[in-house]
N, C-alpha and C positions, 0 to 999 in steps of 0.2 A: 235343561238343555234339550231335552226330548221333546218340546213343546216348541220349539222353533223350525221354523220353514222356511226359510228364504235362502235363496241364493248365491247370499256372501254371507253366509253364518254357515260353520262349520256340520254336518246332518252327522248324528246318532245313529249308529247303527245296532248297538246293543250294550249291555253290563253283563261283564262278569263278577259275581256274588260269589260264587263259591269256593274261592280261595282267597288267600291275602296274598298280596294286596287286593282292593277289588279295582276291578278297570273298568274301563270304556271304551269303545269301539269306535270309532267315527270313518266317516269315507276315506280313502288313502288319498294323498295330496301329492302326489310325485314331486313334485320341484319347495317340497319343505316349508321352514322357515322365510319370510319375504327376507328380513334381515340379510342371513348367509345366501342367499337365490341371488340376493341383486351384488351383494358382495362379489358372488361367483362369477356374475354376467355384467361385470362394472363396464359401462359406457357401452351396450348392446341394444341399447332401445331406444326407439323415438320417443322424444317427450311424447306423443299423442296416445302411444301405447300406455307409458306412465300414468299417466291421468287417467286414461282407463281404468287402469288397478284400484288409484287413489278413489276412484268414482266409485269401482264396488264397495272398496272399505264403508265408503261415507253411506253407503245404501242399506249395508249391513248393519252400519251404527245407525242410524235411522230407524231399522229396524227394531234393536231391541230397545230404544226410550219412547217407540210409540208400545212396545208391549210392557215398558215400568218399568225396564229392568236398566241397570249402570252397568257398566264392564269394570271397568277398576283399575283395568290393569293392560290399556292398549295401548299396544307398543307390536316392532315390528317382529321381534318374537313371536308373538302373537297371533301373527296372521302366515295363513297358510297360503302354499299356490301350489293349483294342480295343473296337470298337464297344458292345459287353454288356456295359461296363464288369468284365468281365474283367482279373485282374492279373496279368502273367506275367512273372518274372524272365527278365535278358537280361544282356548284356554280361561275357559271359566268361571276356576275357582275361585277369584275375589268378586264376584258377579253377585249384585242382590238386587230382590226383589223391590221397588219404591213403591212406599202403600199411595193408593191414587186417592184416598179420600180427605187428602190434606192440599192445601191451595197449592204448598211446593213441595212436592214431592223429592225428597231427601231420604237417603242411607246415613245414617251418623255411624262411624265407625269405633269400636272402643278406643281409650288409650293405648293397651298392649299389643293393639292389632298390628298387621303387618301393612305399609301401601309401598307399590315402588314409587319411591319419592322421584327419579328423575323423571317419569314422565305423567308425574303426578300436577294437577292445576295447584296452585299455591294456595290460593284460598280452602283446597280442600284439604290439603297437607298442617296448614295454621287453622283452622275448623274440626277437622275427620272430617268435613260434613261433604258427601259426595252424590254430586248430580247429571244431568244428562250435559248438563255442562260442561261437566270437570270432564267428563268424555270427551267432550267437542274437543276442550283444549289440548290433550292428551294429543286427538287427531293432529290435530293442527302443529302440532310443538315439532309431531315428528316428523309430518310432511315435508316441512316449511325448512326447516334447520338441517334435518339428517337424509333420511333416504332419496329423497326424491331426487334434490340435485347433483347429489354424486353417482347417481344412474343413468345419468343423460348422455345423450350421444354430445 
């Protein structure tokens, strides 16, 4: 995570190691989860605003499958907004590395792993096999279906 730069990906601000749990630090995000933000502020925004958001998300993910990496797990939990209604993907932890020295670059996930199946692509849910794809679809599932249009003015 400390290796990422951009603007709609959540920034590091430090670890703490020396106690347990260990944490992480990231920029404060005033307005939370996108999820409960737009829940809160139902029917407050111009669509033109929306798409904005939607626009950083997509810039965000963009970002980590040009640096190999999958998210796993994008959903609107997941993304944060601060003050400038800014939208910055966050939460990691199902996040892996795709080795780039293979034609398709693929995370195969174990059997006993974990994925959140609702806004998981299907193909990677009946595979493990998870790609920059299964992201897109992720995007898309929850644009398209959940948030977006119960946000609009």
């Amino acid at each position: 995570m400390g290796q990422f730069d951009q603007p709609n990906i959540i920034r590091l601000e430090g670890v703490v190691t020396k106690s347990r749990p260990t944490m992480i630090i990231t920029e404060f995000m005033e307005n939370g989860a996108l999820d409960s933000f737009l829940r809160q502020n139902d029917g407050q925004f111009p669509v033109i605003q929306l798409v904005g958001m939607l626009r950083g998300i997509a810039s965000g993910m963009r970002y980590l499958a040009e640096m190999s990496y999958v998210h796993r797990d994008l959903a609107a939990r997941n993304i944060l907004v601060n003050s400038n209604l800014v939208c910055k993907v966050s939460d990691f932890g199902l996040s892996r590395y795709l080795e780039e020295d293979t034609s398709d670059p693929t995370y195969t996930s174990s059997l006993g792993g974990k994925i959140p199946v609702r806004w998981t692509a299907p193909e990677a849910i009946a595979y493990r096999k998870f790609t920059s794809a299964s992201d897109v679809w992720s995007y898309e599932w929850k644009k398209v279906l959940f948030s977006v249009p119960s946000a609009c003015k």
